[in-house]
C-alpha positions in Angstrom: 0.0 0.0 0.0 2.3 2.4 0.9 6.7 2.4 1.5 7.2 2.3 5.2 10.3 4.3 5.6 12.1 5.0 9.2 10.5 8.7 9.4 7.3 7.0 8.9 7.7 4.5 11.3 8.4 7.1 14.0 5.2 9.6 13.2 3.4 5.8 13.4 5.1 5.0 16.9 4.1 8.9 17.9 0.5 8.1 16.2 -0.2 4.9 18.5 1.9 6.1 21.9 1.1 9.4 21.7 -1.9 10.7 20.1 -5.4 9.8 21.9 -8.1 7.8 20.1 -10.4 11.0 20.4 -8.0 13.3 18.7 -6.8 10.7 16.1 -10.6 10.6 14.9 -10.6 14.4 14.9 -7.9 15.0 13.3 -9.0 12.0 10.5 -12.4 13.5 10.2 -10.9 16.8 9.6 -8.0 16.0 6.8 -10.9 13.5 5.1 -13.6 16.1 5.0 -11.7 18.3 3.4 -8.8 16.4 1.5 -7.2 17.2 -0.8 -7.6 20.9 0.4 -5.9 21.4 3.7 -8.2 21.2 6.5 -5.8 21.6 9.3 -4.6 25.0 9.9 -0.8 25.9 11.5 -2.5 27.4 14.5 -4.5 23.9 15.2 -1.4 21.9 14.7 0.5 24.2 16.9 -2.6 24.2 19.9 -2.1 20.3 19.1 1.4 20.5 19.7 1.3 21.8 23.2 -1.1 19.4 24.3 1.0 16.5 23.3 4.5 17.6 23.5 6.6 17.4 20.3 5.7 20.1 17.5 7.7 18.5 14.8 6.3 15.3 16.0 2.6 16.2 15.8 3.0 18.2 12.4 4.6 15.1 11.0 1.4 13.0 12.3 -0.7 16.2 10.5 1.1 15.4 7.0 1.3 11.4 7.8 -2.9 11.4 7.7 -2.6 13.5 4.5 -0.5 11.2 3.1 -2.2 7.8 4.1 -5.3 9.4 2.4 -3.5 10.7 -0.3 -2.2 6.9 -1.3 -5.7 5.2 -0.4 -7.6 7.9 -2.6 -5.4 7.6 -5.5 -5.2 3.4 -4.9 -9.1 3.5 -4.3 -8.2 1.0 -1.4 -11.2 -0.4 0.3 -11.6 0.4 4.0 -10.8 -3.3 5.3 -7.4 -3.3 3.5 -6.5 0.0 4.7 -7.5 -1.1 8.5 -5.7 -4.8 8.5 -2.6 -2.8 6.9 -2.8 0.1 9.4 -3.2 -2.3 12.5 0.5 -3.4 12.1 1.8 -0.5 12.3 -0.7 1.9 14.4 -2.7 -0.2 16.5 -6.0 -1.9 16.1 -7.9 1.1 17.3 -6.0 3.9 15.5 -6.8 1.7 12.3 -10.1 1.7 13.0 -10.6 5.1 13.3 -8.6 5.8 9.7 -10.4 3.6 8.0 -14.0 4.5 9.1 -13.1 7.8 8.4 -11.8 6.6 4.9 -14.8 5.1 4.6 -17.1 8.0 5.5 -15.3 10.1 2.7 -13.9 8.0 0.4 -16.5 9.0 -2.4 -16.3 12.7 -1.4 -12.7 12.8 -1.9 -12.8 10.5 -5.0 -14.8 12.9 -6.6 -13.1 16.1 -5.8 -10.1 14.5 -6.8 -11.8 14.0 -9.9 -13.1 17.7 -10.5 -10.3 19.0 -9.9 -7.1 18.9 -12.1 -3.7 20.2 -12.8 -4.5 20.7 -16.5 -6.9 23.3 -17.5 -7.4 21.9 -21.2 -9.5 19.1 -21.5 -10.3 16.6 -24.1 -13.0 17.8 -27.0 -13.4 14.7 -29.2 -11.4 11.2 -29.4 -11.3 9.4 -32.3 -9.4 5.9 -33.7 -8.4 4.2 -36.2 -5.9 0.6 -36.7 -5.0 -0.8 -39.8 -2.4 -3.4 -40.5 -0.2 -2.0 -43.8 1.8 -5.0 -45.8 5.3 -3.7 -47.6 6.1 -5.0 -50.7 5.8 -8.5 -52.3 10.0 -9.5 -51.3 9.1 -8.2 -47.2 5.3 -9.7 -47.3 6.1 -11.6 -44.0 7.1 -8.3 -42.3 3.7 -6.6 -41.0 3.5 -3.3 -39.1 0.9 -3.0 -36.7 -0.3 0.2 -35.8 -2.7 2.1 -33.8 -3.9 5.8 -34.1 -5.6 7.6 -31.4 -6.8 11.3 -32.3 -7.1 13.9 -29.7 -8.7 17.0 -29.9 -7.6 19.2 -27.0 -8.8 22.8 -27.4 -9.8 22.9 -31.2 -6.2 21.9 -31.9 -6.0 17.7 -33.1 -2.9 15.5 -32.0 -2.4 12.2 -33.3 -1.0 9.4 -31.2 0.7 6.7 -33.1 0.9 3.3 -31.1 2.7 0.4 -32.0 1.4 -3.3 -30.9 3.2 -3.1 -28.0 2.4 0.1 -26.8 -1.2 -0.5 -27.3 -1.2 -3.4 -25.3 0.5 -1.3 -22.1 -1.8 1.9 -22.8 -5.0 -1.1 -23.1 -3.8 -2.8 -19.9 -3.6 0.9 -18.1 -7.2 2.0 -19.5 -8.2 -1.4 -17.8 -6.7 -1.0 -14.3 -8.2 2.7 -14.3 -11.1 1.1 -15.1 -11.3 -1.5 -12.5 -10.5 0.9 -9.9 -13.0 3.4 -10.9 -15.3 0.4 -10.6 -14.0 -1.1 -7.4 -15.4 2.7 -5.8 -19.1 1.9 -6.5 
């Protein structure tokens, strides 16, 4: 699910010692109501800080939970994964609590994940074509396969030329997009 590094495992040792069931599910209600925007302010991880010690510490438990929904939004993981995965590392009850609240907003943040972008053009029309051309009569047994997929992105056309191979990968990644968009219904 996600790579477990050493700083990571020390905001999750903070996360299970330190932080209290209570504000673990305010602080995961918080970041999921309002993920991707950020939903906790400096101020409230600073007031955090001083009721639980380290600053650093509890800002790195702040970024951790944005992180953890970050990789289960984009992974569309389902809530039972993300708990049985979370329980080795945080605790059966701090699992809990992040993947109810995963739960409770998975769709929400799904879909403002989807209407919102990084690219301010988007497609027009989407057209295809494949044909298979033979050379001449002394290469017959050589064949080139090919693929065309025509984009129109803001009135202007671009033409993507695909060879089998490349067809296959792009085919097999429309698929897995696919199956997670389905696997969020």
């Amino acid at each position: 699910m996600i790579e477990i590094t050493s700083s990571i495992k020390e905001t999750f040792s903070y996360i299970k010692e330190t932080i209290p069931e209570e504000v673990f599910l305010k602080l995961c209600t918080k970041v999921g109501s309002s993920y991707p925007a950020e939903g906790i302010t400096p101020e409230e991880i600073s007031r955090l800080s001083t009721s639980l010690g380290d600053e650093e510490l509890c800002k790195r438990a702040v970024d951790t939970i944005y992180y953890l929904f970050s990789k289960v939004s984009y992974a569309t993981t389902k809530p039972s994964a993300v708990k049985s995965f979370l329980a080795l590392y945080i605790g059966e009850a701090h699992a809990n609590i992040f993947s109810e609240s995963w739960g409770a907003h998975a769709l929400d943040i799904v879909a403002r994940l989807k209407s919102s972008s990084s690219i301010n053009t988007k497609v027009c029309k989407l057209a295809w074509d494949s044909s298979v051309s033979i050379s001449r009569d002394d290469c017959a047994k050589l064949r080139n396969t090919e693929a065309v997929l025509q984009v129109e992105v803001d009135g202007k056309t671009k033409n993507v030329l695909f060879d089998f191979e490349s067809l296959t990968e792009f085919y097999s990644e429309l698929e897995r997009i696919q199956l997670a968009i389905d696997n969020l219904a």
